[in-house]
TORPA-4810 file (N, C-alpha, C, O; in nm, 3 decimals):
<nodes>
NODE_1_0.084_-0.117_0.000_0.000_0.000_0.000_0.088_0.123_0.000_0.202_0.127_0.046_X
NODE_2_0.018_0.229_-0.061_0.113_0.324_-0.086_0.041_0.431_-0.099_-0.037_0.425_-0.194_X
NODE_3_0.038_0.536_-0.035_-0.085_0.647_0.001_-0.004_0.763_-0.079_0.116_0.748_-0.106_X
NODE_4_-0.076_0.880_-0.117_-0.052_0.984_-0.255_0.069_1.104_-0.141_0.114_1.213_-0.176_X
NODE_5_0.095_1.025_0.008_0.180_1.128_0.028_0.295_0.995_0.021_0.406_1.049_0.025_X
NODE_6_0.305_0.904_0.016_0.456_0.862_-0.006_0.473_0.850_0.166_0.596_0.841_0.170_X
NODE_7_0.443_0.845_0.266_0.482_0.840_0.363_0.460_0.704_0.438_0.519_0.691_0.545_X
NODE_8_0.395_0.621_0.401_0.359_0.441_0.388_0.382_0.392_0.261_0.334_0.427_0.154_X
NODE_9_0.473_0.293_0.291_0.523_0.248_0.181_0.518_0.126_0.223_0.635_0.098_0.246_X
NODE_10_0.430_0.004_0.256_0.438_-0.121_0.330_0.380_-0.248_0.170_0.311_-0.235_0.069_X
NODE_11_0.443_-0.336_0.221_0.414_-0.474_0.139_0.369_-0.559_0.241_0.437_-0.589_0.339_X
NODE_12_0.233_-0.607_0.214_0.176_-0.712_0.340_0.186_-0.869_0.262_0.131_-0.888_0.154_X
NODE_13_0.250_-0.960_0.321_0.280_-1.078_0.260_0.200_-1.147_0.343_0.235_-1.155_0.461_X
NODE_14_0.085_-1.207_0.303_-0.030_-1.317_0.364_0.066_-1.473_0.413_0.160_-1.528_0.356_X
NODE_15_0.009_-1.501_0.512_0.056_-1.608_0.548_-0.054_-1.769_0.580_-0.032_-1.890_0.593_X
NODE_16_-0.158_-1.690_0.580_-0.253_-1.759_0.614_-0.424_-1.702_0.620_-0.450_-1.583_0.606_X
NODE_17_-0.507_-1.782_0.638_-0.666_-1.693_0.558_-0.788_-1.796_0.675_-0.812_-1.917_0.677_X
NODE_18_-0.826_-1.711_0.737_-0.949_-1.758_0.825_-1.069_-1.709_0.764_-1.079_-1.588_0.743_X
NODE_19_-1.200_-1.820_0.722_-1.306_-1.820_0.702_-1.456_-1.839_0.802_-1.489_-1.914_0.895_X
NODE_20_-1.516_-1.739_0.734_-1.679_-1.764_0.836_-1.759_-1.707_0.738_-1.750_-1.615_0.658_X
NODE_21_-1.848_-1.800_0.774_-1.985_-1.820_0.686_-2.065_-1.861_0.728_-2.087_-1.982_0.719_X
NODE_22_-2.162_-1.759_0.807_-2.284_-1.801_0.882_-2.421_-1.706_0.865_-2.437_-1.585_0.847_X
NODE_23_-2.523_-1.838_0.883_-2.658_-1.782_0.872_-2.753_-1.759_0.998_-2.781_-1.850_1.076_X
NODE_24_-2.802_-1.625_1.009_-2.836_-1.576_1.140_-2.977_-1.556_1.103_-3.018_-1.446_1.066_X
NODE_25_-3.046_-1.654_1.113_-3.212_-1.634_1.108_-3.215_-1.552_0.947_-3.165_-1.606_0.848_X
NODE_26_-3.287_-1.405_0.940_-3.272_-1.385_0.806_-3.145_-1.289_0.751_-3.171_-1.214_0.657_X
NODE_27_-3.039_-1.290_0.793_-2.963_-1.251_0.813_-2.812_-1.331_0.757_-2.809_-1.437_0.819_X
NODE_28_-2.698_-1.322_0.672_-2.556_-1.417_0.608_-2.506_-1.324_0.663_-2.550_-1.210_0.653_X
NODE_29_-2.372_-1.365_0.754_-2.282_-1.292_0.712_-2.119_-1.330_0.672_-2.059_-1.396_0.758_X
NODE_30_-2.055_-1.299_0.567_-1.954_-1.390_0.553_-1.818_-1.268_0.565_-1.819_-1.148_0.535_X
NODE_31_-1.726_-1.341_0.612_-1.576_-1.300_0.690_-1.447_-1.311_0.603_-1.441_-1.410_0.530_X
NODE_32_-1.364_-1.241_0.601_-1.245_-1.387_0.572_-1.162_-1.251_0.616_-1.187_-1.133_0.595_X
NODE_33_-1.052_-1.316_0.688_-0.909_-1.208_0.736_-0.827_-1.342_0.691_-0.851_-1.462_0.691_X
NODE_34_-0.695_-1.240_0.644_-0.547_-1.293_0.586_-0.482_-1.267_0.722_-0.533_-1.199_0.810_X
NODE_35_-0.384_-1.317_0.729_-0.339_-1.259_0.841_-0.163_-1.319_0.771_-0.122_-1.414_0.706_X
NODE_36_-0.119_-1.222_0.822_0.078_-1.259_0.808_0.146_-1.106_0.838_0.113_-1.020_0.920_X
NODE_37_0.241_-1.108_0.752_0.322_-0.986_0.801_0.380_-0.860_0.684_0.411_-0.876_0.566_X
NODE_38_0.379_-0.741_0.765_0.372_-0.602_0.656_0.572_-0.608_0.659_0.627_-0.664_0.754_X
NODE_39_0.643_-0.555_0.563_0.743_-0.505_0.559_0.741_-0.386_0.467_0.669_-0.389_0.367_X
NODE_40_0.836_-0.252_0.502_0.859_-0.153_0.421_0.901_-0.047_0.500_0.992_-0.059_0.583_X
NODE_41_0.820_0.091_0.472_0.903_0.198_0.543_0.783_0.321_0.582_0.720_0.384_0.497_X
NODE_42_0.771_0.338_0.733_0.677_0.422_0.771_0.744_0.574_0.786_0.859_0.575_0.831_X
NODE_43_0.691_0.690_0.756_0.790_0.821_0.756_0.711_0.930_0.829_0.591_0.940_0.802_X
NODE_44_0.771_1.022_0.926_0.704_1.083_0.999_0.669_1.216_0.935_0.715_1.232_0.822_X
NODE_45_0.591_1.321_0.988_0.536_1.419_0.905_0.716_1.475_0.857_0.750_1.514_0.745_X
NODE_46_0.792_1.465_0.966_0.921_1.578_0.940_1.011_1.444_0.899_1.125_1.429_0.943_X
NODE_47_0.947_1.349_0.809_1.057_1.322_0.697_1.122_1.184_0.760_1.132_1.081_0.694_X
NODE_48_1.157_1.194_0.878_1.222_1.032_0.944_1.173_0.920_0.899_1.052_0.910_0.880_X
NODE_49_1.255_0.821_0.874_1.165_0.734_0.822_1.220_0.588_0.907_1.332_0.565_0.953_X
NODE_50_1.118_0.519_0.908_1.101_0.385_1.041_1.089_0.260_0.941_0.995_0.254_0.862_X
NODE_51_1.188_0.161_0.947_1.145_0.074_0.874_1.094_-0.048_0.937_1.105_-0.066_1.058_X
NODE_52_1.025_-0.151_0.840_0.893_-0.194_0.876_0.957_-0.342_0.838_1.015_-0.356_0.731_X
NODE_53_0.944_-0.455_0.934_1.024_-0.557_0.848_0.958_-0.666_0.959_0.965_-0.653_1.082_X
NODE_54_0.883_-0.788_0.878_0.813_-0.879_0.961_0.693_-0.784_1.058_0.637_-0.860_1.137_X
NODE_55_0.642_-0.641_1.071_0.549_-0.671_1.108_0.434_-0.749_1.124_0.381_-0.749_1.014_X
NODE_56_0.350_-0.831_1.221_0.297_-0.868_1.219_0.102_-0.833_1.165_0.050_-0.726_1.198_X
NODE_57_0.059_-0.892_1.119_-0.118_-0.792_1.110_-0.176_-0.871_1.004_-0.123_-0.966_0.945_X
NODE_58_-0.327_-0.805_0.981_-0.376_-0.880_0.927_-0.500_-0.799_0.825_-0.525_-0.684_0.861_X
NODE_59_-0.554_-0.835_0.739_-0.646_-0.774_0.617_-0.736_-0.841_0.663_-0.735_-0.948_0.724_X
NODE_60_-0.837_-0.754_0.622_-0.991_-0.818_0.682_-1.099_-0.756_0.599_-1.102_-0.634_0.588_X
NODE_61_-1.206_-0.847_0.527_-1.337_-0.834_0.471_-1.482_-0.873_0.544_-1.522_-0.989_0.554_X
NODE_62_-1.547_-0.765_0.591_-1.678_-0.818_0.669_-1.815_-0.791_0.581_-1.859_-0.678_0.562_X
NODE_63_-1.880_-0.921_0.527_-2.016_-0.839_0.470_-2.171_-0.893_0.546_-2.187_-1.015_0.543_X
NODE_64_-2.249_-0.836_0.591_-2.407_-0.848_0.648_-2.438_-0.829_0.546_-2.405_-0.731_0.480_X
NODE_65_-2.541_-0.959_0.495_-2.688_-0.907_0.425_-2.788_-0.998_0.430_-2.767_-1.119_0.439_X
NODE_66_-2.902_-0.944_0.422_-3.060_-1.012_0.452_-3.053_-1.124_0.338_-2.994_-1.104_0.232_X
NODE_67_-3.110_-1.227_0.365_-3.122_-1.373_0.328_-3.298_-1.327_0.230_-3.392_-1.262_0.275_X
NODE_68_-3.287_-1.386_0.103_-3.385_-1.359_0.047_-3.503_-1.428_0.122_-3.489_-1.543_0.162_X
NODE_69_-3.614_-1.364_0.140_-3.740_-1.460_0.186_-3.837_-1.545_0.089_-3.873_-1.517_-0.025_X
NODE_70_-3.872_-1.665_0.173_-3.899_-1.722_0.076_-4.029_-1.735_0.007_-4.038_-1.802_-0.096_X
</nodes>
């Protein structure tokens, strides 16, 4: 990821992917997070820059929606 000021500059390398998929009366909601580790270079407003190597973290997708009736 790489934001229009240049001040995150990270590569997230997935290591692994947890799933959920469940139905709640009329209600789905399905999940999935990656999870592994960011490397690159974080930079402060005045320019320093912190580098980023094996952080740990994780990406995540959440969606709710109503179950058609029947």
């Amino acid at each position: 990821m790489a934001p229009a000021d240049g001040r995150l500059d990270l590569t997230f390398t997935p290591e692994g992917r947890k799933d959920v998929k469940v139905q709640l009366g009329i209600f789905a909601l399905d999940y999935y997070q990656l999870f592994g580790s960011y490397s690159g270079t974080l930079r402060s407003l005045s320019g320093t820059a912190y580098p980023v190597d094996g952080g740990h973290g994780v990406c995540e997708s959440f969606r709710a929606r109503p179950l058609p009736t029947p």
